[in-house]
C-alpha positions as CSV (number, residue, x, y, z in Angstrom):
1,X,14.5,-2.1,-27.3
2,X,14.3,1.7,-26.6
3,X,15.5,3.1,-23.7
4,X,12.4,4.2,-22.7
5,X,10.8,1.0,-23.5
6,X,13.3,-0.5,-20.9
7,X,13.0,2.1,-18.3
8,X,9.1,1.0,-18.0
9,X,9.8,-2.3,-17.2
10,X,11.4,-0.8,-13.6
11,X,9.1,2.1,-13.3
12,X,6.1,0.2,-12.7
13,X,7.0,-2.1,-9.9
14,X,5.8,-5.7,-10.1
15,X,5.3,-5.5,-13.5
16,X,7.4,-7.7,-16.0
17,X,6.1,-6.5,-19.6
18,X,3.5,-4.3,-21.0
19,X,0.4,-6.4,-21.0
20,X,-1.9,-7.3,-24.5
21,X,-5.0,-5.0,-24.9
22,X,-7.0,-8.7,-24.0
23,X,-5.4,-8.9,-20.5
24,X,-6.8,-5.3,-19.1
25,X,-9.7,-5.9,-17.5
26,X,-12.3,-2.9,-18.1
27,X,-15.8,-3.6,-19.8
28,X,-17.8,-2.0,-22.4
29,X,-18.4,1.5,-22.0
30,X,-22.3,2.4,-21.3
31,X,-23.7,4.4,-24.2
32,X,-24.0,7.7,-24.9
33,X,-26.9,8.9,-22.8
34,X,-29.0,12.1,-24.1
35,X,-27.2,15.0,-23.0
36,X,-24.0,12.9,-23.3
37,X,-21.1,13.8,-24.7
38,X,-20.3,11.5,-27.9
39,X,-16.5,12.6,-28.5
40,X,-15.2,14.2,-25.5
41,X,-11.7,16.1,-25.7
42,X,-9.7,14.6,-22.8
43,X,-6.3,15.6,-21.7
44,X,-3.2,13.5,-19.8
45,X,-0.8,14.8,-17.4
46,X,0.6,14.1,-13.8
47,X,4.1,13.1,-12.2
48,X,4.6,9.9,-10.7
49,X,7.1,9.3,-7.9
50,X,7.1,7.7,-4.2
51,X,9.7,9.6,-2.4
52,X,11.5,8.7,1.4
53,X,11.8,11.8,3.1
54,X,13.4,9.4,5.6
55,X,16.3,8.8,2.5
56,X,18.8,11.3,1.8
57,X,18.7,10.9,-1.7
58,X,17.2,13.7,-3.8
59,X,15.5,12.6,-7.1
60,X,16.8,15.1,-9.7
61,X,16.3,15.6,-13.7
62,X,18.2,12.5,-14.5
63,X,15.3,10.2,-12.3
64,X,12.6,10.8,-14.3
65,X,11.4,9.8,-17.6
66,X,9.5,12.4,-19.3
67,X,7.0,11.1,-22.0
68,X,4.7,14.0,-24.1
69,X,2.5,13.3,-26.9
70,X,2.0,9.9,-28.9
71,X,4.8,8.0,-26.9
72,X,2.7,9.3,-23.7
73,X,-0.6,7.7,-25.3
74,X,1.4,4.9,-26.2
75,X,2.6,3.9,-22.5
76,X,-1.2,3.3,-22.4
77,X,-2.6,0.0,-23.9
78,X,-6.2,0.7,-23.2
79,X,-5.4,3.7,-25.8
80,X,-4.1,1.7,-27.8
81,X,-5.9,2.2,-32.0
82,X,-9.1,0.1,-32.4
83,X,-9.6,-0.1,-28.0
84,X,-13.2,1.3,-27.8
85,X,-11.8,3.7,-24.6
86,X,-9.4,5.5,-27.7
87,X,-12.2,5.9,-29.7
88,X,-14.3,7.3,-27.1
89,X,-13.2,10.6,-26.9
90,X,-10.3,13.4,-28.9
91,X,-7.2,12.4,-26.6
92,X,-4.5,14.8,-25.9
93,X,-1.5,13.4,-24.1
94,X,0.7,16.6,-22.8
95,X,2.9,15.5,-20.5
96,X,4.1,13.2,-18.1
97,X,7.0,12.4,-15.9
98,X,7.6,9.1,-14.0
99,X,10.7,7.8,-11.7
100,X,11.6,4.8,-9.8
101,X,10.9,5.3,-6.3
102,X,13.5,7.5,-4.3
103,X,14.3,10.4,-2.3
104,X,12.2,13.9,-1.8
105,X,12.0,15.5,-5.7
106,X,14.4,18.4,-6.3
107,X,12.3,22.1,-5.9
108,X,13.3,22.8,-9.9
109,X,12.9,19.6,-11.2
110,X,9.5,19.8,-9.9
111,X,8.7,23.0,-10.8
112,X,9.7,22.2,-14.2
113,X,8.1,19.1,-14.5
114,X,4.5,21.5,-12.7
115,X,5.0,23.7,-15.7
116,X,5.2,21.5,-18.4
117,X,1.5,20.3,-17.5
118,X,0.2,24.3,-16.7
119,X,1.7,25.1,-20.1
120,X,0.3,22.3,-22.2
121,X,-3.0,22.5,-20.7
122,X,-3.4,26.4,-21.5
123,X,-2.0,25.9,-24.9
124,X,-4.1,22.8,-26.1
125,X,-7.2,23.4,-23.7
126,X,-9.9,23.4,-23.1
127,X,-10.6,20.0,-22.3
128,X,-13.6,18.2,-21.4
129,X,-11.7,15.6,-19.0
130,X,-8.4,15.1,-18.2
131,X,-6.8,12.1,-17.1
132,X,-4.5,13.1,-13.8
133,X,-2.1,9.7,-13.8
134,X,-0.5,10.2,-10.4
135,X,1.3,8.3,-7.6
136,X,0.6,9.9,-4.6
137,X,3.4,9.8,-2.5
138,X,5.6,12.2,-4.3
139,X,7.4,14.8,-1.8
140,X,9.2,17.5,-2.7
141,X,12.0,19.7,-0.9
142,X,10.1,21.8,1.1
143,X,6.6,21.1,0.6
144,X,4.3,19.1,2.5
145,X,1.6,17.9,-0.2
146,X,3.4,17.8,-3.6
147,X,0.1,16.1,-5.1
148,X,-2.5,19.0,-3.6
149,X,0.1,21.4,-4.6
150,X,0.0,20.1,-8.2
151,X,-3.5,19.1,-8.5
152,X,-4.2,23.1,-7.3
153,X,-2.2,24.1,-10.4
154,X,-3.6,22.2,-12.8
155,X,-7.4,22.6,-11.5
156,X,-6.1,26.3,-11.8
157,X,-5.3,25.5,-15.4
158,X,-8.1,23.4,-16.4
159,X,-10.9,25.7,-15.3
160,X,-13.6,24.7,-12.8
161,X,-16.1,22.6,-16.0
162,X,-13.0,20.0,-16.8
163,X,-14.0,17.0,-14.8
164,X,-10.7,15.0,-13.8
165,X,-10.0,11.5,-12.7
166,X,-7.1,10.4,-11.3
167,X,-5.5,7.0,-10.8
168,X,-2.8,6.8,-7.8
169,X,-1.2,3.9,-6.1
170,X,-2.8,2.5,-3.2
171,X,0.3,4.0,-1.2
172,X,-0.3,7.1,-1.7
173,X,-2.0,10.2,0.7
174,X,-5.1,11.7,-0.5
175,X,-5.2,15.4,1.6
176,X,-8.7,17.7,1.5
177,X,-6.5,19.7,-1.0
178,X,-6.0,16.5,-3.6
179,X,-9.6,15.6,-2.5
180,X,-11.8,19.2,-3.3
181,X,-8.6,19.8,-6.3
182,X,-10.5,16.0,-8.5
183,X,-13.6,15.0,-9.4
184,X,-13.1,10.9,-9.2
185,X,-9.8,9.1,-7.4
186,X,-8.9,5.4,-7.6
187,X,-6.3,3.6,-6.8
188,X,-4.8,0.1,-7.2
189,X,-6.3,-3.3,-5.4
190,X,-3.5,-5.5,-5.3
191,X,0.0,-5.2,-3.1
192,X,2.1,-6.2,-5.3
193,X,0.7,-4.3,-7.3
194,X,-0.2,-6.4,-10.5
195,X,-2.9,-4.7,-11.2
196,X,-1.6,-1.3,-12.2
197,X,-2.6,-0.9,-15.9
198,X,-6.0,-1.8,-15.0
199,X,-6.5,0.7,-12.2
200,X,-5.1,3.7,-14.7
201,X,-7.9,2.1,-17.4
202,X,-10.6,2.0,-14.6
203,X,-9.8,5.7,-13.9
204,X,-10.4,6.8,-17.5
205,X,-13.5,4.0,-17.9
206,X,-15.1,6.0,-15.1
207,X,-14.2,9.4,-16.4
208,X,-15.7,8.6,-20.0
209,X,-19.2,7.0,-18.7
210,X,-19.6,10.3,-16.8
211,X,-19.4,12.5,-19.9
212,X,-20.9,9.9,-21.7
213,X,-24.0,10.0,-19.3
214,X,-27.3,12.0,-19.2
215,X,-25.5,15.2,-17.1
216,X,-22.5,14.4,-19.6
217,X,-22.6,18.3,-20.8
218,X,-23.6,20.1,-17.7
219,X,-20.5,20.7,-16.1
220,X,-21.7,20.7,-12.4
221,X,-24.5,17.2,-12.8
222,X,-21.6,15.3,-14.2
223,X,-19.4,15.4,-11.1
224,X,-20.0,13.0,-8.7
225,X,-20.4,13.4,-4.5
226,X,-16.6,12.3,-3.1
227,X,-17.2,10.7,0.6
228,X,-13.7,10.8,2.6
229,X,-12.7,9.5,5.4
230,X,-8.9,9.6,6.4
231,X,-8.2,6.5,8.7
232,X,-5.4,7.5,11.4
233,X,-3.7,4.1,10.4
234,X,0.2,4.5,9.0
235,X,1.7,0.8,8.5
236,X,4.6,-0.6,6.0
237,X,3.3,-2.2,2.7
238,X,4.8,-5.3,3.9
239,X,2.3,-5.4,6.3
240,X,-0.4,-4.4,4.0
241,X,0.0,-7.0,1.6
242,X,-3.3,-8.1,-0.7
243,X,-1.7,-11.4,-0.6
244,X,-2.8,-11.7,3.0
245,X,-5.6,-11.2,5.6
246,X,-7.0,-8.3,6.7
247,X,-5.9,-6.0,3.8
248,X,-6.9,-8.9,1.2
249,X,-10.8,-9.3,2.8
250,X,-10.8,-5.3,2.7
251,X,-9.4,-4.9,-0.5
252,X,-12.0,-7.7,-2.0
253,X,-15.2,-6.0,-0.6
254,X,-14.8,-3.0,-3.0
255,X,-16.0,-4.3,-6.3
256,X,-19.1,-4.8,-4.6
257,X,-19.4,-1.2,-2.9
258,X,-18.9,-0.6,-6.6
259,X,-21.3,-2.6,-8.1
260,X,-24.1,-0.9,-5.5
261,X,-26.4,1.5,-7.8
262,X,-25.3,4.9,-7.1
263,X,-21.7,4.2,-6.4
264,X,-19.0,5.0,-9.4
265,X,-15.9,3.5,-7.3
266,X,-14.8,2.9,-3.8
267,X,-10.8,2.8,-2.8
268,X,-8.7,2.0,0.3
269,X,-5.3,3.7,0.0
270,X,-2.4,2.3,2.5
271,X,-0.7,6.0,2.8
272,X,2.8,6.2,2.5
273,X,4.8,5.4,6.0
274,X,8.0,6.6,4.7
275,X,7.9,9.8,4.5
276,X,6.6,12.4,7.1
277,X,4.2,14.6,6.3
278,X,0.5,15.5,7.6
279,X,-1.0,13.8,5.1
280,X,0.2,10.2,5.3
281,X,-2.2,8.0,7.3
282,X,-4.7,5.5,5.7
283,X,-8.1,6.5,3.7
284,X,-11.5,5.2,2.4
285,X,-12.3,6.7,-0.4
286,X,-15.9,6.1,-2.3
287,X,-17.6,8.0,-5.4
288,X,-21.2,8.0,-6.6
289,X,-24.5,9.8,-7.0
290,X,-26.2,8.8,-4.1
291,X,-24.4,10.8,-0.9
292,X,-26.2,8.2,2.1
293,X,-25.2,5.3,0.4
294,X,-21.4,6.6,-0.6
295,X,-20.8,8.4,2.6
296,X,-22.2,4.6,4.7
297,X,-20.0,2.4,3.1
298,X,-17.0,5.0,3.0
299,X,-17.4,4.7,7.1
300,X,-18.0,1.1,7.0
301,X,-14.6,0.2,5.2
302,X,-13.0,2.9,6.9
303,X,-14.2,0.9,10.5
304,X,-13.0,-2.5,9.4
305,X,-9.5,-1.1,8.3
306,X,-9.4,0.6,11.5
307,X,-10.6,-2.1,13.9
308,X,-8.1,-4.6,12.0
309,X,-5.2,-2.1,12.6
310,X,-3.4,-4.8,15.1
311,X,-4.1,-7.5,13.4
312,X,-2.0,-6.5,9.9
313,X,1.0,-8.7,9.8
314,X,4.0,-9.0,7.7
315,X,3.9,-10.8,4.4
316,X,6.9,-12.8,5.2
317,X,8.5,-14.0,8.2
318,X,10.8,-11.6,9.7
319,X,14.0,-11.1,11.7
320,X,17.4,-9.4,12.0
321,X,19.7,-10.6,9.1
322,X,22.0,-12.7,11.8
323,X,18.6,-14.3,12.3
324,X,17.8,-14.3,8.5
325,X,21.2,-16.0,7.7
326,X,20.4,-18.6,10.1
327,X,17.8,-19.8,8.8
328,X,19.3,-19.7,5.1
329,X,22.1,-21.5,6.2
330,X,20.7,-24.2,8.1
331,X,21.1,-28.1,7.1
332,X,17.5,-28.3,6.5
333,X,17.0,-25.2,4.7
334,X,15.2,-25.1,1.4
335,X,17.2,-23.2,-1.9
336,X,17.6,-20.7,-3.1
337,X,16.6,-19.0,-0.2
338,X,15.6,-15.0,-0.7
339,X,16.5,-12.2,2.2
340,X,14.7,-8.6,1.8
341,X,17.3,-6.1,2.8
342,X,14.1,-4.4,3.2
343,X,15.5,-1.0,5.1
344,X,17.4,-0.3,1.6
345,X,14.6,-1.2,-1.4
346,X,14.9,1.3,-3.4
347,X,11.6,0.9,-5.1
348,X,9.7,2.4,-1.6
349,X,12.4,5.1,-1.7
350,X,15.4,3.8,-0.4
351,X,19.1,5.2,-1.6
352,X,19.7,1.8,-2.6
353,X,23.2,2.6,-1.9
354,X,23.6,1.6,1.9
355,X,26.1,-1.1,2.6
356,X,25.4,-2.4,5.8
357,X,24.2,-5.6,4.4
358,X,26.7,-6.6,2.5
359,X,29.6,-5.2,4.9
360,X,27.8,-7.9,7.4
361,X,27.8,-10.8,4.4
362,X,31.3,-10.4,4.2
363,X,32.2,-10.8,7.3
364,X,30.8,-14.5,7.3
365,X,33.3,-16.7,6.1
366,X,30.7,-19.6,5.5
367,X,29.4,-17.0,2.2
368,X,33.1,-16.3,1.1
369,X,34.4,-19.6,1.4
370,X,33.7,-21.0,-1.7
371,X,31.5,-23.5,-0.5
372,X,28.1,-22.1,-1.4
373,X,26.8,-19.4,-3.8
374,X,25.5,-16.4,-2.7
375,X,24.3,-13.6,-4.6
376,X,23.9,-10.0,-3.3
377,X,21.9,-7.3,-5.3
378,X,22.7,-4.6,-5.1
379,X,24.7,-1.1,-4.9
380,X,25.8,1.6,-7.3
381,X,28.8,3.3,-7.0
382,X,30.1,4.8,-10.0
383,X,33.5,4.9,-9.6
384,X,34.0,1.6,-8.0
385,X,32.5,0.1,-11.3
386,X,35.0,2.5,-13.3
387,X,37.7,0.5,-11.2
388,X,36.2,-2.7,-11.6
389,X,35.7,-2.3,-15.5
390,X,39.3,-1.0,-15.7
391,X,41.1,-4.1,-14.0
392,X,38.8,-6.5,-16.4
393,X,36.9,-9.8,-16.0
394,X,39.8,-12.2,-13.9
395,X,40.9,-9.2,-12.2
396,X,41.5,-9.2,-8.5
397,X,40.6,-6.1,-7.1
398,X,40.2,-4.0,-3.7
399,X,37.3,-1.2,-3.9
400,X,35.5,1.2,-2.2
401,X,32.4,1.0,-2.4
402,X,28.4,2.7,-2.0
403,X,27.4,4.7,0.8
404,X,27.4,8.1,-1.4
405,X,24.2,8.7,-0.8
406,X,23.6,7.1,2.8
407,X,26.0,6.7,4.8
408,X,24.1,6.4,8.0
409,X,23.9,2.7,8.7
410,X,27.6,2.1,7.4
411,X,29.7,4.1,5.2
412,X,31.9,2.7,2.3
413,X,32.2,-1.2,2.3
414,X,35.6,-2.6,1.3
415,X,35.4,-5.6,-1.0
416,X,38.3,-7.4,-2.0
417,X,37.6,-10.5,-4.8
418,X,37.5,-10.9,-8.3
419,X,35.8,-9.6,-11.2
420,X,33.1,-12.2,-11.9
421,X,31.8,-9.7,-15.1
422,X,30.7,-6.9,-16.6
423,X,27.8,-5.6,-18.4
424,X,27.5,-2.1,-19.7
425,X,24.3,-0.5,-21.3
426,X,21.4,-0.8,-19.0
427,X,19.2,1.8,-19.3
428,X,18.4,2.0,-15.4
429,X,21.9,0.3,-14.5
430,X,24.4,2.0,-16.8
431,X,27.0,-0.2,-16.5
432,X,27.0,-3.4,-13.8
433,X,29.7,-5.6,-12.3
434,X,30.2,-8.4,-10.4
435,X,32.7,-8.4,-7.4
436,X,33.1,-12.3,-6.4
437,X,34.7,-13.4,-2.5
438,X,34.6,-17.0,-3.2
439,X,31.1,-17.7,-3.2
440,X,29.7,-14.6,-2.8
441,X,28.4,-12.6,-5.3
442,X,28.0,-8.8,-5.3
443,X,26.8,-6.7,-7.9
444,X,27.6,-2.9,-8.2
445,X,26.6,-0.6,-10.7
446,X,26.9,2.5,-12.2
447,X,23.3,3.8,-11.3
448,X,20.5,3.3,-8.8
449,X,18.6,0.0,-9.7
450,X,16.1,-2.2,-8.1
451,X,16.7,-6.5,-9.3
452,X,13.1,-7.3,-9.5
453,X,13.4,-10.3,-12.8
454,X,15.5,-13.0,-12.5
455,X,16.8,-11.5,-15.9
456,X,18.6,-9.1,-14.3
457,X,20.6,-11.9,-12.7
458,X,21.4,-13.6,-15.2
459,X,22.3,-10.7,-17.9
460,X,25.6,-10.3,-15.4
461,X,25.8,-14.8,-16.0
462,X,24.7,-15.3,-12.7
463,X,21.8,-18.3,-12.3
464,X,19.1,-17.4,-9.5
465,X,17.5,-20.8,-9.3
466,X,21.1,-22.8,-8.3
467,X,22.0,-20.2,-6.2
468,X,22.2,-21.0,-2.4
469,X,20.8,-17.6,-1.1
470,X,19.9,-14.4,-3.0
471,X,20.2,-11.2,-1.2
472,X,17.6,-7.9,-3.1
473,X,16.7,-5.0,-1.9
474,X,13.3,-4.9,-1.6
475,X,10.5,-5.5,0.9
476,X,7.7,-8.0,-0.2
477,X,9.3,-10.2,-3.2
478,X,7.8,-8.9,-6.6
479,X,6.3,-12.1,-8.7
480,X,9.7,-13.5,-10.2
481,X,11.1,-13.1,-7.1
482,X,8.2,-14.8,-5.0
483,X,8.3,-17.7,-7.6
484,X,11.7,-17.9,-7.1
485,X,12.0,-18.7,-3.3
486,X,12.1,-22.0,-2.0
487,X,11.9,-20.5,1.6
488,X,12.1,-16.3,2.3
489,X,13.0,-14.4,5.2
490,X,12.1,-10.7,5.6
491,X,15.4,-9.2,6.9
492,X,14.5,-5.6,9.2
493,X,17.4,-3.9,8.3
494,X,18.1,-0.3,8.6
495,X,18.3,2.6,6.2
496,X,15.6,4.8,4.7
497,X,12.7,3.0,4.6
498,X,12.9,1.0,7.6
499,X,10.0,-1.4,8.5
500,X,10.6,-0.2,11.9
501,X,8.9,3.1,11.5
502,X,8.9,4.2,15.0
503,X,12.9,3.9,14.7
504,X,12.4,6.5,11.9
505,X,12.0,9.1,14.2
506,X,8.5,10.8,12.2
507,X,7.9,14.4,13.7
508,X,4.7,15.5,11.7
509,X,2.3,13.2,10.9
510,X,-1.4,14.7,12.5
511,X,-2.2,13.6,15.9
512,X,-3.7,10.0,16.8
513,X,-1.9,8.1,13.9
514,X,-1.8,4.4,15.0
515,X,1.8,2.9,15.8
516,X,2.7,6.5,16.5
517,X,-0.1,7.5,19.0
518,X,-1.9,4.5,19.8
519,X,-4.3,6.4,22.5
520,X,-6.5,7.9,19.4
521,X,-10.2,6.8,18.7
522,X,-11.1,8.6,15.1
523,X,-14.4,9.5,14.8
524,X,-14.4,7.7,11.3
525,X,-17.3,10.2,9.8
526,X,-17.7,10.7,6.0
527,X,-16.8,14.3,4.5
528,X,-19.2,14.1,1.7
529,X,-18.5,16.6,-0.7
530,X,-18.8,17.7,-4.7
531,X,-16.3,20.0,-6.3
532,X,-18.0,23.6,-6.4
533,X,-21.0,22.4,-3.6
534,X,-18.3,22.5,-0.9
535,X,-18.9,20.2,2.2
536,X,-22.9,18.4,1.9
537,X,-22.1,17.0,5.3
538,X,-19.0,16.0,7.8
């Protein structure tokens, strides 16, 4: 395996392997209408990353993976030789960058990343389409709408004819900039979100059938009317879960405002709660040819997301991690039992270094006593790992540990035990090892990484399913995870992306965003616009 090929398995979260052409979920492209255009030229580009403005962490060059030409149409199944959507049009993959989740992006790496795109579209332009595969909660040093920002630059690039589709992730922010910048935005349906790959093939279904349709060649005809309407809602995606009511009854009313004549997609996007910027709050978003019908269902979704605001819960059942603990180490309790050190997950943007977790495990001498296993994932220290690797498996040791990054719920954690193993190579990882106090089980590793596959586990030869109580960083449990629990408790503990947002201390979100300023009553009326019309109504 490449180390690209491994990266992707983390990039995407709740993802375990890249799925068979068979699994996505698209269906036959219409045909090509007179006036259509047969073979469109279609470029790729965009930068994916959700970034905690909240996190101290800064996600520089070495976060992203940067993947250009065939291995960037190859990250793509749906392009994939022989799919009908790769031989539908003349594709041209330029480039595209993608990280784990983390802190605000680095001003250079950015700009670098910016243009990268800018260049490749004025040197293999023009394009027909373009395919803008962002996340939508990226933040940058500085700015306040990293998306608009780069979505100005490459509209700039493209020319006003290219029409452009863009696939984000139902936590991103979609600002009037992003909004007049596209021609069609979608985003995914599921939290988890196990329906990634599908959303990025719906996006470039949708672009293709409007070149392929009867305005395919007139630039203006071919772009459809955008209704928006921002919903002044900002909540955790652990209380947004698809898995649950009200965002799973919103989220499953949209293939039908899609299936309406006249309507090309309708989205619901979350907004991003961990960072703080004007733009994050929740949105309706719905596309199509007929502006009554786009702009009344827009407001209609945008109602019910706003009159359920109260009633969105969290996916698990929650509590401090004294209360957590109590519950996984009850008589009664079922096993293995899962924690979220949700205030750490580094896949919402968390350091994924803060060690006020595990400096609170070790403290309990029922987890170090020997007398049941615990396992604790994770945080990366580099030169505590150095020190670990040095003394060897058998080795007792006494480190220093995390809290390089974020030190503000607890600063270094001092663990004394033995070295349980060690693993070296992993692409995300670099090298791992395992510290054990009796029964407890902590990993450290060289680099940031989220423990989402109960593979990670056992590649350092420890076995999730006999364990007692698995500690991850991470809010809602990804699949494996999910599968995994016998019994779950949501742990609200603190560092970057806190589920207690109004701890966060947020300064700059717009006025009337629900926890923050629950006094608001939005208006909830659709902006109906098409690129180069302006506003048709508000």
């Amino acid at each position: 395996m490449t180390t690209t090929e491994a990266r992707e398995q983390e990039e995407e979260r709740h993802v375990t392997e890249r799925p068979e052409a068979s699994e996505l979920w698209m269906g036959a492209l219409p045909p090509v209408a007179d006036g259509g255009l047969t073979r469109p030229r279609i470029g790729i580009g965009g930068i994916s990353i959700e970034s905690s403005t909240f996190s101290p962490h800064i996600s520089g060059d070495e976060a992203f993976t940067i993947r250009t030409g065939a291995e960037l149409r190859a990250y793509y199944p749906f392009l994939d030789e022989g799919r009908e959507l790769a031989e539908a049009a003349d594709w041209v993959p330029l480039t595209h960058g993608r990280s784990l989740p983390g802190g605000a992006v680095d001003p250079e790496t950015y700009r670098r990343m910016k243009q990268a795109i800018v260049d490749g579209i004025r040197a293999e332009g023009p394009f027909d389409g373009f395919f803008f595969d962002i996340h939508g909660a990226m933040s940058v040093v500085g700015m306040e709408d990293a998306e608009g920002d780069l979505a100005l630059a490459v509209r700039e690039a493209l020319g006003p004819d290219t029409l452009v589709s863009t696939s984000m992730d139902l936590h991103g922010n979609v600002s009037e900039t992003l909004r007049d910048a596209v021609d069609l935005l979608t985003c995914y349906r599921m939290a988890p979100h196990e329906d990634w790959l599908n959303t990025k093939e719906r996006a470039v279904w949708n672009l293709l059938a409007r070149l392929r349709g009867p305005h395919g060649a007139d630039p203006l005809a071919r772009r459809p009317f955008t209704a928006w309407v921002p919903v002044p809602v900002l909540l955790p995606g652990e209380k947004t879960s698809t898995r649950l009511e009200p965002a799973r009854g919103i989220y499953a009313a949209l293939p039908g405002i899609e299936a309406l004549p006249g309507v090309v997609d309708a989205s619901v996007w979350i907004g991003y709660a961990w960072a703080d910027e004007p733009r994050c709050q929740a949105c309706v978003v719905v596309t199509g040819d007929d502006c009554t019908l786009i702009a009344r269902e827009a407001e209609r979704i945008a109602r019910r997301f706003w009159d359920a605001r109260e009633d969105f819960e969290f996916v698990a059942e929650t509590g401090s991690l004294d209360e957590a603990l109590g519950k996984a180490l009850a008589p009664t309790a079922r096993r293995p039992y899962l924690i979220s050190d949700s205030g750490d997950n580094p896949t919402a943007g968390g350091a994924g270094d803060v060690t006020w977790t595990l400096a609170q495990l070790l403290q309990r001498p029922e987890l170090t006593d020997g007398s049941r296993t615990t396992l604790v994932a994770s945080i990366f220290d580099a030169d505590a790992v150095a020190q670990a690797v040095s003394a060897g498996v058998g080795a007792t040791v006494t480190l220093s540990a995390g809290a390089k990054v974020d030190a503000g719920p607890h600063g270094p954690v001092t663990i004394t035990g033995t070295v349980y193993s060690v693993k070296e190579g992993d692409p995300d990882a670099g090298t791992q090892v395992v510290i054990a106090v009796g029964g407890l089980h902590a990993i450290i590793t060289e680099r940031r990484k989220p423990f989402h596959h109960l593979h990670d586990l056992r590649m350092l030869g420890l076995e999730p399913t006999t364990a007692d109580i698995v500690v991850v960083k991470i809010g809602y449990l990804e699949p494996e995870l999910y599968d995994l629990a016998a019994d779950w408790t949501l742990a609200l503990t603190p560092g970057g992306v806190d589920q207690d947002l109004l701890r966060l201390g947020h300064r700059r979100l717009s006025p009337g965003v629900y926890p923050f300023d629950p006094s608001g009553e939005p208006a909830l009326t659709a902006t109906v616009v098409r690129r180069g019309e302006g506003r048709i109504r508000a």
